[in-house]
N, C-alpha and C positions, 0 to 999 in steps of 0.2 A: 609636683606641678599641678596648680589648678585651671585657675581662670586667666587667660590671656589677655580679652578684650572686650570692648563693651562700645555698643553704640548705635545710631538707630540707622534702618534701611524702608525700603517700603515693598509693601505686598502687595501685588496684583489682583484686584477683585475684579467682578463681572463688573459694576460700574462705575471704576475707576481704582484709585489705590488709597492703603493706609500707611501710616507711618507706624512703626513699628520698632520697640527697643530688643536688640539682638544682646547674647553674651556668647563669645567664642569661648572652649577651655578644649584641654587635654581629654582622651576621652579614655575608659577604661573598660575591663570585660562585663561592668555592670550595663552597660548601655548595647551592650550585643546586637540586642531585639530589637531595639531602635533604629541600629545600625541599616539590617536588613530588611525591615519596613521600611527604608527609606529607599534603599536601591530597589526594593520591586515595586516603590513607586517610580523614579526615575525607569526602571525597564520597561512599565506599563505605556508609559506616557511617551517616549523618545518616536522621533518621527522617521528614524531608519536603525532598527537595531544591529546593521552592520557597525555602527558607532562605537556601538557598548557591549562588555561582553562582563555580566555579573559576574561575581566570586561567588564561591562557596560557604555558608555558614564556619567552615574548618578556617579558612584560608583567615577571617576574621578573630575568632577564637584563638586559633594557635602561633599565628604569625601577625597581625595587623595589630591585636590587641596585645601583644605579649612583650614583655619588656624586658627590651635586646632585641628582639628579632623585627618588630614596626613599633610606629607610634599612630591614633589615630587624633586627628583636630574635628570639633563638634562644634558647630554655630544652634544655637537653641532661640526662638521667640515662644514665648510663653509656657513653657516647659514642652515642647514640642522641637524633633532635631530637625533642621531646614535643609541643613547643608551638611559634609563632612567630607573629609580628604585622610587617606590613609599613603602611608610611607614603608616600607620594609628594607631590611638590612638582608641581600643573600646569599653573602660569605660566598661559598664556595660550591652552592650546588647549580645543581644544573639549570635552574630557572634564573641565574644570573646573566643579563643580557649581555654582561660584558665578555662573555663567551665568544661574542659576535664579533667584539673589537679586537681580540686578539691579545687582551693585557695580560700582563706576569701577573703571577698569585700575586703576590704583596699590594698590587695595587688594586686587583679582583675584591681584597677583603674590607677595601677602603669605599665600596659601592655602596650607593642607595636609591633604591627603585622609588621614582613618582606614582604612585600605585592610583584608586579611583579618586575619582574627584567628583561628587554628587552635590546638586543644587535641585530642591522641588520647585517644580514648575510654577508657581504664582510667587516665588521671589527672585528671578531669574532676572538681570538686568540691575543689577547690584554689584557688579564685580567681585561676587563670592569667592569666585576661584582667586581671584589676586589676592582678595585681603589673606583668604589662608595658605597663602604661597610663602607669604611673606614668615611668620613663623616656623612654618615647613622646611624650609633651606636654615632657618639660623639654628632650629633642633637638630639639621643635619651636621651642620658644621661643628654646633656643639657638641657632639657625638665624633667628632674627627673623622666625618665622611669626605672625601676628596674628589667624587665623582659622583655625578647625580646623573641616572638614564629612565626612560620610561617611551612607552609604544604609544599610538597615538591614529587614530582611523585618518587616512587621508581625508576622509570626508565631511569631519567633526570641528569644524574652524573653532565654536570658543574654547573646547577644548586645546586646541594648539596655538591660536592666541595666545590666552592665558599663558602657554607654558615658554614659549618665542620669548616674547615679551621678559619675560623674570632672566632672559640668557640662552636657553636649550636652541638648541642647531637640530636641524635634520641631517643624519647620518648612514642612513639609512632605512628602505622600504623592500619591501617583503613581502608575500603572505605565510605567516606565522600558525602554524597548527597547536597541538596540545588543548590546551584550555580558550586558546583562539580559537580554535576551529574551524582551520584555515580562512580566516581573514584579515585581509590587505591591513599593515602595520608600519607608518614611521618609526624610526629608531630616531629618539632622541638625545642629546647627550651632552653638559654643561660640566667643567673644571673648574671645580670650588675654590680652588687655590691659584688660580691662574691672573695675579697679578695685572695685564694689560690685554684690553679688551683687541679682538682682531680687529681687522679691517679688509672687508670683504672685494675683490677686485675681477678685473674681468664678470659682469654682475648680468644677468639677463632674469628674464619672466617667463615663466609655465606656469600653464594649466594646473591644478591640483591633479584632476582626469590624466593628464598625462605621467602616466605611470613608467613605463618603457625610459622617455627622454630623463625622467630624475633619473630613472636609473644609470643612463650613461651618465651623465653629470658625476654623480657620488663616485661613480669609479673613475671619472678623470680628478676626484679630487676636490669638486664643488661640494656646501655646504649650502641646505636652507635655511635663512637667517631670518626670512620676515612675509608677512602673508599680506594680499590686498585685495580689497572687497573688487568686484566688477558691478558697476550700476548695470541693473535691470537682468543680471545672472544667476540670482540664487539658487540652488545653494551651490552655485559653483565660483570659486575667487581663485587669483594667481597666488604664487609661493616666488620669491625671488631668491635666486637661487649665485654664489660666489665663490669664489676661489680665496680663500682666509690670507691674510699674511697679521702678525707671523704665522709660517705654514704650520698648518697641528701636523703632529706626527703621527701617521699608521691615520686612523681612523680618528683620534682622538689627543691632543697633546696631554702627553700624560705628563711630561719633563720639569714641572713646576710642582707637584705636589707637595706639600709639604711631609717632612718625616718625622713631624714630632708626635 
């Protein structure tokens, strides 16, 4: 796999913007150093680092970029990376979130984590994160992954836009230690094979800030499905929050996967 896509966006300057020709592709261990100049630019520049929680140089080298275990997607303007989203496969160890849901192995080995998702700050307002969503899930499917989870800062809306939007539910929130470091984490989580979209009932609005009420919710059963700006509140929006039918099972309908 090489080059995905190709097309223009525009860049943010101090007095005004340029149009600018992008090429999305595959990305491989040669591009490493690229990778991590870009996140410590995105960690430099973010305006609450409870958001973001970098990886490790390892975590890119031995899992993100290695084939089997993730894949990463690179957006480039002028031989320069802008953007990049990384994905990981984690079978059966302990960093698999589906630990959380409770699945049987066979469906455990069928996971894939929405890992970071990085846009530099002067091309931001592009829907980077969509365009390479879109690639992202169909590498996933075409690898026979059946279940797609990823964590997500209650407080980081394009982040969970972005990811809303393509299907993922909130299923849960936490605060998550390890390489989090203890902080507040949505659990997300979308059914690749799940044939007919739910329909969310019994429906009301929360606060993002309300952390405690999601939590009852999720445990009666409710699911996040959609976020909504509040004029004049930044950076704080609702999350609306429903009761699925058809009902998912446990935490997650897993009963449609496919077995081939």
């Amino acid at each position: 796999m090489g080059r995905i896509e190709t097309g223009t966006i525009l860049q943010r300057l101090e007095d005004g913007t340029e149009e600018k020709t992008y090429e999305m592709i595959f990305l491989g261990k040669a591009h490493l150093d690229q990778v991590m100049a870009l996140q410590q630019v995105i960690f430099d520049t973010i305006d609450n680092q409870e958001k973001f929680v970098p990886d490790p140089r390892e975590f890119y080298d031995e899992i993100a970029l290695t084939e089997g275990r993730g894949k990463m997607i690179g957006v480039f303007v002028e031989g320069e990376m802008i953007a990049a989203r990384s994905i990981s496969f984690p079978g059966l160890s302990y960093e698999n979130l589906a630990w959380d849901l409770n699945l049987p192995e066979e469906e455990m080995l069928r996971v894939c984590h929405l890992e970071a998702s990085m846009v530099r700050p002067d091309y931001r307002g592009n829907r980077l994160q969509g365009l390479m969503m879109r690639p992202t899930l169909g590498y996933a499917r075409q690898r026979g992954s059946g279940m797609v989870l990823c964590t997500i800062s209650p407080f980081n809306y394009p982040s969970l836009k972005n990811v809303m939007e393509a299907g993922l539910v909130i299923r849960d929130v936490k605060v998550r230690e390890g390489v989090y470091g203890g902080k507040l984490r949505f659990l997300l989580a979308m059914n690749l094979c799940r044939p007919v979209e739910p329909v969310f009932l019994e429906r009301c609005k929360v606060m993002n800030t309300a952390i405690e009420v999601q939590k009852g919710l999720l445990e009666a059963g409710y699911a996040g499905y959609r976020l909504e700006k509040l004029p004049g509140q930044p950076p704080y929006f609702a999350l609306r929050y429903g009761k699925p039918y058809p009902a998912l099972v446990g935490r997650l309908d897993t009963t449609l996967l496919s077995t081939n």
